[in-house]
C-alpha positions in Angstrom: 190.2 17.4 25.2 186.9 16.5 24.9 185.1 13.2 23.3 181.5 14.0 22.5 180.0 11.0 21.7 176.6 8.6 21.9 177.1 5.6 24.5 178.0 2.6 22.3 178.4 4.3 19.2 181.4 4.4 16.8 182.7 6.9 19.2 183.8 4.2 21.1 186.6 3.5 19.0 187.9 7.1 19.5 187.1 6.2 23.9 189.2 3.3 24.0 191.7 5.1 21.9 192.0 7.8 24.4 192.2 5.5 27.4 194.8 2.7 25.6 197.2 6.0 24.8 196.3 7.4 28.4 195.4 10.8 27.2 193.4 12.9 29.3 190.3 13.4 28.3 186.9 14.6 28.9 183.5 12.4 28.0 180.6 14.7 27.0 177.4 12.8 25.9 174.8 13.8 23.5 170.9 12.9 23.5 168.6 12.8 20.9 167.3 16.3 20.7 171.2 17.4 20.1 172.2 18.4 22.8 175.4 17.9 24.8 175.8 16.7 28.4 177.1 20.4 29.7 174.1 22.0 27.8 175.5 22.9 24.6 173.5 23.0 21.1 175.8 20.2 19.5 175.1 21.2 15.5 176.9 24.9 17.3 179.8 22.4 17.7 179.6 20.3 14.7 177.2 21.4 12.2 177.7 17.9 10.7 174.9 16.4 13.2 176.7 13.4 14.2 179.7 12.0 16.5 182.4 11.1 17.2 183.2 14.7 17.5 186.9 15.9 19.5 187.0 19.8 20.4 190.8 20.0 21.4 191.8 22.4 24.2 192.5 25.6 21.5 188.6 25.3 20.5 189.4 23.7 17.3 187.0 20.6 16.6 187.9 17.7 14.8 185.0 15.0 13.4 185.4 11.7 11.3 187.0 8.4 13.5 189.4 8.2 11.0 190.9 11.6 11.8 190.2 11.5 15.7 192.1 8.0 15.8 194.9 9.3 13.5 195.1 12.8 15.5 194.8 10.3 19.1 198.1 8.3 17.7 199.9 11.5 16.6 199.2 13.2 19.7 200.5 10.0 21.9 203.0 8.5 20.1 201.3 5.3 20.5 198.6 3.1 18.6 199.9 3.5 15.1 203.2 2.4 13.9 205.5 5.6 12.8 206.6 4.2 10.0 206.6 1.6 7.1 204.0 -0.9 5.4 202.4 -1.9 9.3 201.5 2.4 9.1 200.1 2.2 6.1 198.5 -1.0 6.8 196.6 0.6 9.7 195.3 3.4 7.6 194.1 1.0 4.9 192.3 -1.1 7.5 190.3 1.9 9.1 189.3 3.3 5.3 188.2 -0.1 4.5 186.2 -0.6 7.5 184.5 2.7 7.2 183.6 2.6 3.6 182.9 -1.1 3.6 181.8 -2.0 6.8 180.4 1.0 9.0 178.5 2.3 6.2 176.4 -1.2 5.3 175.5 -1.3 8.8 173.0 1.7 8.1 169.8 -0.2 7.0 170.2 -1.9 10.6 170.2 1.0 12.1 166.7 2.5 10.5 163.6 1.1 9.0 165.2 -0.4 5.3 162.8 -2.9 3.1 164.2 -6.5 3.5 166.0 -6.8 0.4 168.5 -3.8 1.1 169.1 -5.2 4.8 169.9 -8.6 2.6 172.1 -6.9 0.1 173.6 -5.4 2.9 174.3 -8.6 4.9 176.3 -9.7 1.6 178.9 -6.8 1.4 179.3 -7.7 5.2 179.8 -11.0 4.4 182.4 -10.4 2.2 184.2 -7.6 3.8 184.5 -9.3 7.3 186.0 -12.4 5.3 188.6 -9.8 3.9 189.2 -8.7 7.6 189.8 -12.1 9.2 192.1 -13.2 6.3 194.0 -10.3 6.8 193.9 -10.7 10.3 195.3 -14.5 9.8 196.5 -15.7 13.3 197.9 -12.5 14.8 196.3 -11.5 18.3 195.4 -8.1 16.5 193.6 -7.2 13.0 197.8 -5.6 11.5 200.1 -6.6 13.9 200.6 -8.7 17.3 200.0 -5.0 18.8 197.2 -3.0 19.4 196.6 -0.4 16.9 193.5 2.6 16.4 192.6 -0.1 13.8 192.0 -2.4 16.3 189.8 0.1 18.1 188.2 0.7 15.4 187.4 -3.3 14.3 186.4 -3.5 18.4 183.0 -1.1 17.5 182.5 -3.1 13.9 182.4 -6.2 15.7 180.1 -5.6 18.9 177.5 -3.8 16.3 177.9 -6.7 14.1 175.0 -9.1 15.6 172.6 -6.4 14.5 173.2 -7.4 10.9 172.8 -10.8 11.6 176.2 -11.7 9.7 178.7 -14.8 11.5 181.9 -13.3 12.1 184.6 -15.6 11.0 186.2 -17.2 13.4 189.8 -14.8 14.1 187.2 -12.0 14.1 185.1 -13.6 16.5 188.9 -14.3 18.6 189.8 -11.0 18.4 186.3 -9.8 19.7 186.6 -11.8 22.8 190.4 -10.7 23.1 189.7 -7.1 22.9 186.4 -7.4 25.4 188.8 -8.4 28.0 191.1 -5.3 27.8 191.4 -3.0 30.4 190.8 -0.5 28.2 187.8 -1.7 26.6 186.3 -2.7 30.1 186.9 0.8 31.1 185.3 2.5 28.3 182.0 0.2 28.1 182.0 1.3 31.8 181.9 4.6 31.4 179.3 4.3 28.5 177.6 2.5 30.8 177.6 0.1 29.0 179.1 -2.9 31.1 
């Protein structure tokens, strides 16, 4: 399969997804004219405009982290608890962090008056808060194992200075846990990231 994605974007998530479950896959980047690392008009791909985007070996694409994550744990067996409340747990976790967290990072991301940013930096506030409490004193955000959640909360946190917010303090421990993965390592790696 194929990860086309921007180098340190919420495609990461889906990258160290991939490389925790050891599922082969191929990295295909994307520039800002749209176009894919092997040549490819991207919006041919995913008419949506915007990663992370996974075209599967049958052609069929899949977009939305949510979904990739989901289909990544499916697909392996590993990364999301088959069943009971931890499942369902996970799924909550990566809705709330892309309706509450991913989308207020926006006004950071482009040219937004003061006062939105400031709003913004609230809701942030507030939802990391919600996070770390659920988070408590495991090693990760559901469970004392790694889940796509966990990949997931990875990309929230390292974009997270760009807001200007203070993680809380099991937020901030789980950051530094996560960075020291072999799995994360790799993937910043081949972002090039380091």
């Amino acid at each position: 399969m194929n990860l086309i994605y921007y180098p340190g974007a919420c495609s990461l998530a889906d990258h160290i997804a991939l490389i925790e479950t050891g599922l082969s896959y191929r990295l295909i980047s994307i520039d800002h004219g749209k176009k894919t690392g092997d040549g490819r008009d991207f919006l041919s791909i995913n008419p949506k405009g915007y990663i992370p985007t996974l075209e599967l070996e049958d052609g069929t694409v899949l977009t939305e982290n949510q979904v990739i994550l989901n289909y990544i744990a499916e697909k392996s067996g590993k990364l999301l608890p088959g069943d009971g409340i931890l499942r369902w747990r996970v799924l909550e976790a990566l809705a709330f962090m892309s309706s509450e967290i991913h989308s207020r990072y926006q006004p950071f991301f482009r040219d937004f008056p003061e006062p939105e940013k400031e709003r913004a930096r609230g809701k942030l506030a507030q939802a990391f808060a919600i996070l770390a409490d659920q988070m408590g004193d495991k090693t990760f955000l559901v469970s004392d194992e790694m889940t796509i959640a966990d990949c997931y909360l990875f990309w929230v946190l390292i974009v997270a200075p760009r807001s200007g917010v203070e993680l809380p303090e099991a937020l901030a421990r789980s950051f530094d846990h996560m960075r020291a993965l072999p799995s994360v390592i790799r993937a910043l790696a081949e972002e090039g990231l380091g």
